[in-house]
N, C-alpha and C positions, 0 to 999 in steps of 0.2 A: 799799528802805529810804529812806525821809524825812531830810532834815538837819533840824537843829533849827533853822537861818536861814529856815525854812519856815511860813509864820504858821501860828496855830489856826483862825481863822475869817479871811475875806476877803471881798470884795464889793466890786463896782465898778458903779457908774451902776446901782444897784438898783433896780427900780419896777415899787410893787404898788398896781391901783388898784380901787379897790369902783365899778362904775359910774362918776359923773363924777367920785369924790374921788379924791384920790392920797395914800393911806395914807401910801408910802413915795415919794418922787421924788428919784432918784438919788443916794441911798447908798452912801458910799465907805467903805471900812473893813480895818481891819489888825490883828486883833490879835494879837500872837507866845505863839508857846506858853510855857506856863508861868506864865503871868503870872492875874491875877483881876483881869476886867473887868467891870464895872455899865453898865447903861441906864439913862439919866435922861433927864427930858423931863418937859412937864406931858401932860395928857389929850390926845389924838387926834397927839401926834406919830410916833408908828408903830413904837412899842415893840415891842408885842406882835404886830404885824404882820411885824417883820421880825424877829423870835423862831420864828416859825410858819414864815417862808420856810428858814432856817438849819435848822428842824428836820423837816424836808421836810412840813411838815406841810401846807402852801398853796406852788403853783408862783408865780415870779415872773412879771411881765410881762416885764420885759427887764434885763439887766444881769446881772452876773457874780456868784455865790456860792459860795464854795467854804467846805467843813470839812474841816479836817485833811487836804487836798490835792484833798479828793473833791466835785467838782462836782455841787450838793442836786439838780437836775434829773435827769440824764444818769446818775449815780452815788448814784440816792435810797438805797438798799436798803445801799452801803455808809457810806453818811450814820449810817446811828442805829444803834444797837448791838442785837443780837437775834437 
């Protein structure tokens, strides 16, 4: 069992890079359960980049991601519901 002082989503020094660019370069983040959070940014900030790392959809370079306690690398398969 999880506490609820447990964030939804997390990530630390996230970084996801296409060849030379760096989509994402290190990504802090915390969000606590329960709550509705948005992504804002203009174009090429790394929205949907680091959308796709969260939903194990693309692995990160390096740096820490967790959902719901579940680490999106190590823990992909309990990452997404199915």
């Amino acid at each position: 069992m999880t506490s609820n002082s447990e964030p939804a989503v997390e990530t630390a020094g996230l970084v996801r890079s296409f060849g030379s660019t760096r989509a994402v370069d290190g990504l802090d983040l915390w969000v606590p359960r329960g709550t509705v959070f948005g992504v804002l940014g203009p174009n090429g900030a790394g929205k949907t980049t680091t959308i796709r790392v969260l939903s194990t959809l693309i692995r990160p370079d390096s740096g820490l991601a967790r959902v719901l306690g579940k680490d999106v690398v190590a823990d992909a398969d309990a990452c997404v519901p199915g």
